[in-house]
Every structure is written in structure tokens, then in C-alpha cells.
Backbone bond lengths (Angstrom), bond angles and torsions (degrees), N, CA, C in turn:
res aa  C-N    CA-C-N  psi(-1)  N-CA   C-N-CA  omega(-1)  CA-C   N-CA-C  phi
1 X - - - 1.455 - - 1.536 109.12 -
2 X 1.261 130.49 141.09 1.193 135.87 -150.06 2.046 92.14 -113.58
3 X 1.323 118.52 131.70 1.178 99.46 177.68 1.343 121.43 -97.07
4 X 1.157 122.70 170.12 1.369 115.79 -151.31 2.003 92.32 -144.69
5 X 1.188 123.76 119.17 1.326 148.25 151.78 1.317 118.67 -40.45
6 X 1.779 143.53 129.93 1.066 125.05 152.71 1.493 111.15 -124.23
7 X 1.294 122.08 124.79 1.470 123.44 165.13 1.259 109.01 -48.78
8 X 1.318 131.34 110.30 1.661 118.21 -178.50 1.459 113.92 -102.14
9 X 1.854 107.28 11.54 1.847 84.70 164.77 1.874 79.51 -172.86
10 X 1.139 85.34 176.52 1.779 108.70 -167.21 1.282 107.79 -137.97
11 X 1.707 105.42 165.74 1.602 108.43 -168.85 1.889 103.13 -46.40
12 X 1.150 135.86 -49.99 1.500 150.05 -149.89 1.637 97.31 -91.22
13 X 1.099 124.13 -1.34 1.559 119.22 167.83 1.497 129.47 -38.73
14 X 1.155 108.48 101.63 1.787 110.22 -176.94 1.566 111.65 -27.99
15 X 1.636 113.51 144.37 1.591 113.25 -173.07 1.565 90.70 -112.94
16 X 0.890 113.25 -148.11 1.434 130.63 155.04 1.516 85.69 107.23
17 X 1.449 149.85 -12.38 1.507 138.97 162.94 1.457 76.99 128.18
18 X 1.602 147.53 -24.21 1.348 130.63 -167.67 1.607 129.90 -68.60
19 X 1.117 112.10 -23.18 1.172 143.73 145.63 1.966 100.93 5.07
20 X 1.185 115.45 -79.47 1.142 136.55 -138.89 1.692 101.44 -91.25
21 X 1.351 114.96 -33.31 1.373 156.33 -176.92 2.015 86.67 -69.18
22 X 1.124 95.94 -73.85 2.099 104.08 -173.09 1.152 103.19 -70.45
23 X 1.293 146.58 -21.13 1.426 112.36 170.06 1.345 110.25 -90.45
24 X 1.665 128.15 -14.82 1.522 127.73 149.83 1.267 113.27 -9.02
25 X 1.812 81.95 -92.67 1.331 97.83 -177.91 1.243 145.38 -44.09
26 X 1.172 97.86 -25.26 1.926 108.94 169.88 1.310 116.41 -98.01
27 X 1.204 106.59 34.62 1.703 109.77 -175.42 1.577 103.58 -83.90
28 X 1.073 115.72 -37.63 1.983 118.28 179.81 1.371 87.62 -59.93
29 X 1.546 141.59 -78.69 0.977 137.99 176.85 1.486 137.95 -31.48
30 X 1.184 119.36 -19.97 1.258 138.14 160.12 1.413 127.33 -66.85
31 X 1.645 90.37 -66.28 1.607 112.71 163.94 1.642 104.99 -39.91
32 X 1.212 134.77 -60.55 1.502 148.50 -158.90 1.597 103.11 -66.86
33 X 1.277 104.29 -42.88 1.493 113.27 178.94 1.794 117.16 -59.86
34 X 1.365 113.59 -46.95 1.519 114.31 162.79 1.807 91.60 143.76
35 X 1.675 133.40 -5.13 1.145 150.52 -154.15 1.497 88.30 -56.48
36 X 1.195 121.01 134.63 1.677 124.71 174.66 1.551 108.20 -123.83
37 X 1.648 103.13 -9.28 2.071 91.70 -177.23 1.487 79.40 177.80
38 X 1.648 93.84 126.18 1.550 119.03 161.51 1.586 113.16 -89.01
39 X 1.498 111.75 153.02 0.926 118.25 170.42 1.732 110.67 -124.49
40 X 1.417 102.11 100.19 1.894 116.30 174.21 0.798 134.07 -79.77
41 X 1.324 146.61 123.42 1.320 151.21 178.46 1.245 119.67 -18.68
42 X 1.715 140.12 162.68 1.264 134.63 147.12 1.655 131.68 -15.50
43 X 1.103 129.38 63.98 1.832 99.97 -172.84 1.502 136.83 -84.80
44 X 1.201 94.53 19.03 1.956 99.54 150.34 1.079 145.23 -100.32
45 X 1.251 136.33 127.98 1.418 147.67 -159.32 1.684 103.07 -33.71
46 X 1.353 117.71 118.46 1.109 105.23 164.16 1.276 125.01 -137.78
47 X 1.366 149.77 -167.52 1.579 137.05 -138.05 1.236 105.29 -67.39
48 X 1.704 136.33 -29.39 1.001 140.56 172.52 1.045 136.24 -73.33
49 X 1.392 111.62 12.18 1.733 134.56 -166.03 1.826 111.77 15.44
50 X 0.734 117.79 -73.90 2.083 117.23 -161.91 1.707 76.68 -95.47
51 X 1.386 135.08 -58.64 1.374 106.34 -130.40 1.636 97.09 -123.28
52 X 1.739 111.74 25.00 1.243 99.43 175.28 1.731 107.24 -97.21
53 X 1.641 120.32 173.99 1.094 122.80 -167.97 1.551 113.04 -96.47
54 X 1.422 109.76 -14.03 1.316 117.51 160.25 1.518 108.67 109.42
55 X 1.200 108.69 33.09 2.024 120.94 -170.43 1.217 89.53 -105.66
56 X 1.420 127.30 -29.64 1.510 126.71 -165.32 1.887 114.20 -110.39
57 X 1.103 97.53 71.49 1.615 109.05 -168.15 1.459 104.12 -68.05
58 X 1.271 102.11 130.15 1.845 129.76 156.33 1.072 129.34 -63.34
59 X 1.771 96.64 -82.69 1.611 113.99 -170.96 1.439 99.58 -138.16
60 X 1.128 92.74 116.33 2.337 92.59 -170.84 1.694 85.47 -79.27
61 X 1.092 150.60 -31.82 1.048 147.67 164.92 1.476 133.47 -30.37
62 X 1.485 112.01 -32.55 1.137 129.68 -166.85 1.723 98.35 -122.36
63 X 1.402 92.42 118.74 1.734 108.78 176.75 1.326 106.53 -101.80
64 X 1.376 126.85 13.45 1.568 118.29 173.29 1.647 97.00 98.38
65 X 1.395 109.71 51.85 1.578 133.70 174.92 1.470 112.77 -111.85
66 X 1.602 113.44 -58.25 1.282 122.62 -176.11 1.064 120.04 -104.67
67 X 1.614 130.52 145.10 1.215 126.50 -169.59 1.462 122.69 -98.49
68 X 1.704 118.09 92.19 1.144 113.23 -176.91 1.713 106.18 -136.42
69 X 0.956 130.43 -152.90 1.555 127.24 -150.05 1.311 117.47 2.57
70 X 1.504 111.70 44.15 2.092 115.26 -172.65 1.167 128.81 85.40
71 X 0.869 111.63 1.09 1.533 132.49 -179.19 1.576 121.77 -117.33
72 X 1.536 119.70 -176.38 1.057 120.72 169.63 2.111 94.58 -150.89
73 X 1.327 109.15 -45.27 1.261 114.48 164.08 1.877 106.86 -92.10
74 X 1.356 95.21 132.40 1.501 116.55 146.17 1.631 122.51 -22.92
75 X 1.231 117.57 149.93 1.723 103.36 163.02 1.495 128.61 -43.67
76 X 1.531 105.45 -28.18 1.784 132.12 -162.82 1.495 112.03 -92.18
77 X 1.687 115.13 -47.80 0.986 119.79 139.54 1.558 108.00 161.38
78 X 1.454 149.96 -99.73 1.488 129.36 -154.54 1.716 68.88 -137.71
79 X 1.162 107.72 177.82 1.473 151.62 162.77 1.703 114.60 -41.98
80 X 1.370 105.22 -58.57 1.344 133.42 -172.18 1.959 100.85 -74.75
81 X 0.879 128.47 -48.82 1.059 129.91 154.94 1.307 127.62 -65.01
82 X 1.222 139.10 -13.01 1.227 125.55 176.46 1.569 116.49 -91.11
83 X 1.419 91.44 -31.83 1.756 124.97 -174.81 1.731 89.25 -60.68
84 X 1.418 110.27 -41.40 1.702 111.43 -165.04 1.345 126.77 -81.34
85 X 1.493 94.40 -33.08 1.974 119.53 163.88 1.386 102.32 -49.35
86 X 1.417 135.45 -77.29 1.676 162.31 -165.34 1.248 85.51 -60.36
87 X 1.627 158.77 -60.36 1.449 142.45 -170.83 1.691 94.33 -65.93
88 X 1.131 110.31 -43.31 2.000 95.60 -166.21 1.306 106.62 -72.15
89 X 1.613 116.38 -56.01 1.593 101.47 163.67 1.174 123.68 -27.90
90 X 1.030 108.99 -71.56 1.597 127.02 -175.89 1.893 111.21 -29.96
91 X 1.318 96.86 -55.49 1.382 113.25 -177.05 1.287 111.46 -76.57
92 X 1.269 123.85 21.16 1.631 116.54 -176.72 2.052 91.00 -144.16
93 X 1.193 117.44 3.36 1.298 135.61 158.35 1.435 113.36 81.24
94 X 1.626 83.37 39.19 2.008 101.14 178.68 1.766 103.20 -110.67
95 X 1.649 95.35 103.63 1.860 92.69 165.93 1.200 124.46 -69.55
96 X 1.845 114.11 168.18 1.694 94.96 -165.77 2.012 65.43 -138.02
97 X 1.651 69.10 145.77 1.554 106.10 170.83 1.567 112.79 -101.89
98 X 1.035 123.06 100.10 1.584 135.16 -162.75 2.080 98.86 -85.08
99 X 1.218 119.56 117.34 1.360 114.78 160.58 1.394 125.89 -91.68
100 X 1.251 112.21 153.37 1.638 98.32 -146.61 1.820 81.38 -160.12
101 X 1.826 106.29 134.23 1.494 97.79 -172.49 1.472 83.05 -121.53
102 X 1.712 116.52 137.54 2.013 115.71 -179.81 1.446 86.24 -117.54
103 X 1.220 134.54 -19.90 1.548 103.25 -154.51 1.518 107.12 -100.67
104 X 1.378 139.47 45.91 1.201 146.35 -154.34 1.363 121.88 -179.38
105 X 1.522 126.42 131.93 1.855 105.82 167.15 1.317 73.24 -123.01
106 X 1.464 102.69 179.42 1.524 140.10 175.85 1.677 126.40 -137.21
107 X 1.252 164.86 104.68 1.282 137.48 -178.90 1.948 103.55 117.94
108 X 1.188 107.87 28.15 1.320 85.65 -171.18 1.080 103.42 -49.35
109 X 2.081 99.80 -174.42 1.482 107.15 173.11 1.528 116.82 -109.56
110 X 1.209 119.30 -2.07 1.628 140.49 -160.61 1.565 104.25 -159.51
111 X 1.799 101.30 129.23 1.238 107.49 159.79 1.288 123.51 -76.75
112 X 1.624 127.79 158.93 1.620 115.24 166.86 1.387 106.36 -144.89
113 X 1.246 116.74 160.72 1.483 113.26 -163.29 1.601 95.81 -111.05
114 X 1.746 111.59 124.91 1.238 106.21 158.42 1.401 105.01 -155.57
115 X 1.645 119.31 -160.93 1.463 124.06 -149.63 1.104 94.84 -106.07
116 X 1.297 133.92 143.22 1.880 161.60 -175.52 1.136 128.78 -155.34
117 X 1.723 101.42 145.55 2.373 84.63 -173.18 1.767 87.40 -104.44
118 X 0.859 140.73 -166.39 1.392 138.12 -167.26 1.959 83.92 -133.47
119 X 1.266 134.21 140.99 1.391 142.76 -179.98 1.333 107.93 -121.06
120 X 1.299 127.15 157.91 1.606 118.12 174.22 1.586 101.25 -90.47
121 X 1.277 105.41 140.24 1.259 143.60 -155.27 1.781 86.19 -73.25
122 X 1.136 155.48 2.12 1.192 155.90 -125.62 1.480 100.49 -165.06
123 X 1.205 136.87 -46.40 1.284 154.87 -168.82 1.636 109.37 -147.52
124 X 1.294 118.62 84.03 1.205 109.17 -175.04 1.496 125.82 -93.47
125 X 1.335 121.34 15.99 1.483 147.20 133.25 1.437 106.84 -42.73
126 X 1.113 124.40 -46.03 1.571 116.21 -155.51 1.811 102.42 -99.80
127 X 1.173 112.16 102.71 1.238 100.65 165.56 1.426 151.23 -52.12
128 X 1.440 169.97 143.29 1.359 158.09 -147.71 1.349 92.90 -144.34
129 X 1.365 144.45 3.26 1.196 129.62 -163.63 1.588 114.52 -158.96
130 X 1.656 128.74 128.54 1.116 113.09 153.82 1.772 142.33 -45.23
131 X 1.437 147.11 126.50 1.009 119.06 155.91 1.812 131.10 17.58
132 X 0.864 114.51 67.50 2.347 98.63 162.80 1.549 106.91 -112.46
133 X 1.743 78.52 -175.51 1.466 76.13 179.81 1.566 110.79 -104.40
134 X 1.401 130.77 164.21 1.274 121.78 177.85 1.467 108.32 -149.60
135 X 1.312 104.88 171.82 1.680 103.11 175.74 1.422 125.52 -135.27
136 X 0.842 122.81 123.41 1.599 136.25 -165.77 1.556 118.95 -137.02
137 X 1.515 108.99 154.93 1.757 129.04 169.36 1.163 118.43 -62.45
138 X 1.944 108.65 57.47 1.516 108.27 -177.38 1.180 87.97 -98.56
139 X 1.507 163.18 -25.01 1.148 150.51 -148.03 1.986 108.43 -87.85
140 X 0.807 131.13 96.91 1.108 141.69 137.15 1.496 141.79 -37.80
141 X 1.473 141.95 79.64 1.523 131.07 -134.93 1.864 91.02 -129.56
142 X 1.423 118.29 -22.65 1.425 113.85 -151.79 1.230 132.62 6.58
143 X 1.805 106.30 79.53 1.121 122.39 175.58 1.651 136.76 -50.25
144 X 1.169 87.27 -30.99 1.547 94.22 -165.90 1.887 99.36 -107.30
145 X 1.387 114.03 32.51 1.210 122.07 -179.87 1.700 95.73 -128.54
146 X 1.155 115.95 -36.54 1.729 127.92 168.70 1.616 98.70 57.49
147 X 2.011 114.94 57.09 1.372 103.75 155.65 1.621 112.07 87.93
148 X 1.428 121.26 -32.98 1.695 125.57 175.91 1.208 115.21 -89.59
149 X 1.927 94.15 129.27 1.299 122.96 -153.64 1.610 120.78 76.85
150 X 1.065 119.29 -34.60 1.740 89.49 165.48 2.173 73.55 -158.17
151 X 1.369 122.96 157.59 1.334 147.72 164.32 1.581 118.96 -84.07
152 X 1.476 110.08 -34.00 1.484 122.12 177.21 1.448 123.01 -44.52
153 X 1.463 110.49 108.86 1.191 110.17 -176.48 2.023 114.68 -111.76
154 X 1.237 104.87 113.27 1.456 97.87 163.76 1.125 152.07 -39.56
155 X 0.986 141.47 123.08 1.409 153.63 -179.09 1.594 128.75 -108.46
156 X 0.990 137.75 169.40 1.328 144.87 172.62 1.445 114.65 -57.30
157 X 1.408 108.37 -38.68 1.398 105.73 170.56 1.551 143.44 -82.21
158 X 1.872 94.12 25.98 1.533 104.05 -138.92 1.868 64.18 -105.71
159 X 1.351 111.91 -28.72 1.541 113.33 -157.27 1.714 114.18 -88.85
160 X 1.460 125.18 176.53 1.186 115.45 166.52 1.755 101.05 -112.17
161 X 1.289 107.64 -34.24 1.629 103.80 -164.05 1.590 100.92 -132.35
162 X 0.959 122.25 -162.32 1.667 147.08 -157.81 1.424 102.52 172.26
163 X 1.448 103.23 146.40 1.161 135.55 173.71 1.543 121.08 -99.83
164 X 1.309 119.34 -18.58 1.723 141.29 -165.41 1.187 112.57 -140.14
165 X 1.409 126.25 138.19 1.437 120.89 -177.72 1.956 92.21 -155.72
166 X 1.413 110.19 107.27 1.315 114.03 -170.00 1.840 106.53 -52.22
167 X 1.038 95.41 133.26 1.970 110.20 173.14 1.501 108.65 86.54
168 X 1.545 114.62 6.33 1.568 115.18 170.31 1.521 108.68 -136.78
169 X 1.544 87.10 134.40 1.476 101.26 -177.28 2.026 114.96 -46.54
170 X 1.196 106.54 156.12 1.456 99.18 176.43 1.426 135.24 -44.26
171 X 1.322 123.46 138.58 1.328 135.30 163.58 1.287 145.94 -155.34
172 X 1.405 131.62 -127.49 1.572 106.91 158.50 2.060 76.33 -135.02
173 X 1.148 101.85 164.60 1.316 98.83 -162.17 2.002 95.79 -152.42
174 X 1.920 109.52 104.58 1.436 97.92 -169.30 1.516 97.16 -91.12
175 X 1.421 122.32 148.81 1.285 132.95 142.21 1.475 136.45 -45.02
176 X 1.124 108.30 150.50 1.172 99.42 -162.03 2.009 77.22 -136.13
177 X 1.327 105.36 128.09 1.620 108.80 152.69 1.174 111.76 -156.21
178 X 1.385 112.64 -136.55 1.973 113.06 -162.06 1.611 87.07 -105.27
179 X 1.551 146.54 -10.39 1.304 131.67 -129.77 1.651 69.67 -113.10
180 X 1.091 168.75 63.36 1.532 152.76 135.00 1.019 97.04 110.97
181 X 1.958 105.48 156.79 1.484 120.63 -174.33 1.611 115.07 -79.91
182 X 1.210 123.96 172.55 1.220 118.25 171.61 1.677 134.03 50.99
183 X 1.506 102.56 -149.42 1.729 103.67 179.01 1.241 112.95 -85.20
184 X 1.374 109.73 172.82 1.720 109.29 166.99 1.856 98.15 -85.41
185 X 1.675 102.23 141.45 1.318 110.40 -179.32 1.518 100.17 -108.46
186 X 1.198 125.03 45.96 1.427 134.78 135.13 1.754 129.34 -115.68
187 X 1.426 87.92 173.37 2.055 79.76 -170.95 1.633 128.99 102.72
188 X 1.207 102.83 -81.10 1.907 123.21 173.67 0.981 118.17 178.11
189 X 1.418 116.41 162.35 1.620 125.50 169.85 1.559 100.87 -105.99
190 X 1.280 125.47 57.90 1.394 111.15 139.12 1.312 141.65 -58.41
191 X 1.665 117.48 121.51 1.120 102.23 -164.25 1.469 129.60 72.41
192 X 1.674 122.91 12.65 1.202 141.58 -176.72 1.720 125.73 49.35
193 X 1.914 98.38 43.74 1.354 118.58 -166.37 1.413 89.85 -158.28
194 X 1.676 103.79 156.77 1.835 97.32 -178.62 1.463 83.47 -103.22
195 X 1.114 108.96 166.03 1.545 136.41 167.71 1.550 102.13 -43.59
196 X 1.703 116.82 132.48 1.314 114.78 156.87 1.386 139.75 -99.50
């Protein structure tokens, strides 16, 4: 038997927490179809709390348990449901392919002020800017998670770049701290910079 993949949702995927509930339910139907491994959306809370698609990760910690960016469920839906989808699949001998984004947060919870050269957005090797100082949503606190499952809280120095720097117009904006120079040289050279 040849296995066969199913994308189980797309950018336009209904939110409202039902999400998680409909591919349940169509699990006999799946099974019948020849489906051997789903592939599900993001399921941790991320900057968009209820109505984001899950590209813009928060708290990988939080599967739609704790109630923070306005929410308490995910766009897809709570914790308890997702956990319940993945046993029925599972049990009808459909694997699930979990997507999961590490190299990025979105949404901090706290601004912090530190030093950055500003790079052209085009070539981000090439700098446009001396050293300043700036301030940005590097702080990470996940409040409404209070420390369970991991205590680790982010910082500015966790990052290489920013995209936002309050009181200056847009750019890409690199960090500057004690943890090493420049970009990370893993990932890609999009844009002639690896991913931060």
C-alpha cells in the first residue's frame, strides 16, 4: 500500500476552535479514503491568539490551555481537543504530521531597549546605519502560562534581528549583544542573511 499524505487545512481554514472538532469527525472518512498521515496546522498559541494561522508563534508551550493573547483556545481550538483529534487518527492508523515554526517569535510581551545597526532590507549584510539604541518586543514573559512546562523567558539576546523598533519607521534592525557577531549562519540565505 502506497502511503498517501493529507494537507488537512489551508491558509482560509475555519477558526472559531472548530477546526479540531472537523477533522475528528471525518476521521472514518479519511481512514476509507486510503489517508495514512495528516498534516495539522501550528498548535501553539501564537501572536494572533483565536484568529492567527499559526506562522507567527508565541508560546510553543501553550496548545490552547492558557489564556493569553485573548484567548484561551487557539484559532483550531483548546489543548484538549487537539490531544483528542491525534488519539482518533491515530487509532484508525492515520499519522499526524505536526507543523511546528522554532526559528522566530512574534507578539512579545515587553519592550526592551537595546543597541542595533539598521541593514538594508534587500541585502542584509550591508549595513545603512551606525550602532543606536532602539526599542522593541524582545521581551518574552508568558504571563498567562505562569512558568508551567518550561520557566524560560526570552530576551533580546535570545534574537539576532527585529523587524520593529518603536519611533522608527520600518526595517530590518540587527542586534547587537555579547552572544556573537552578526547573523546566524544556519537555516538560509534569504535575502543574503540566514533566517533569525
Amino acid at each position: 500500500m502506497n502511503a498517501t499524505m493529507l494537507q488537512g487545512f489551508h491558509w482560509y481554514t475555519e477558526g472559531n476552535g472548530t477546526f479540531y472538532n472537523h477533522i475528528k469527525e471525518s476521521s472514518d472518512w479519511l481512514q476509507e479514503l486510503g489517508i495514512t498521515s495528516i498534516w495539522l496546522p501550528p498548535a501553539y498559541k501564537s501572536s494572533g491568539g483565536g484568529y492567527s494561522v499559526g506562522y507567527d508563534p508565541y508560546d510553543l508551550y501553550d496548545l490552547g490551555e492558557f489564556d493569553q493573547k485573548g484567548t484561551v483556545a487557539t484559532k483550531y481550538g483548546t489543548k484538549e481537543q487537539y490531544l483528542d483529534t491525534c488519539k482518533t487518527l491515530q487509532s484508525k492508523g492515520i499519522s499526524i504530521i505536526a507543523d511546528i515554526v522554532l526559528n522566530h517569535k512574534a507578539g512579545g510581551d515587553e519592550k526592551e531597549r537595546f543597541h542595533a545597526i539598521k541593514v538594508d532590507e534587500h541585502d542584509r549584510q550591508k549595513n545603512i546605519s551606525e550602532p543606536f539604541e532602539i526599542e522593541s518586543y524582545t521581551k518574552f514573559t508568558f504571563p498567562g502560562r505562569a512558568g508551567k512546562y518550561s520557566d524560560f523567558e526570552w530576551d533580546f539576546t535570545c534574537f539576532s534581528g527585529v523587524d520593529f523598533a518603536e519611533g522608527h519607521e520600518n526595517g530590518i534592525f540587527q542586534i547587537i549583544h555579547d552572544h556573537g557577531d552578526g547573523w546566524e549562519e544556519v537555516i538560509g540565505n534569504e535575502k543574503e542573511i540566514m533566517i533569525t
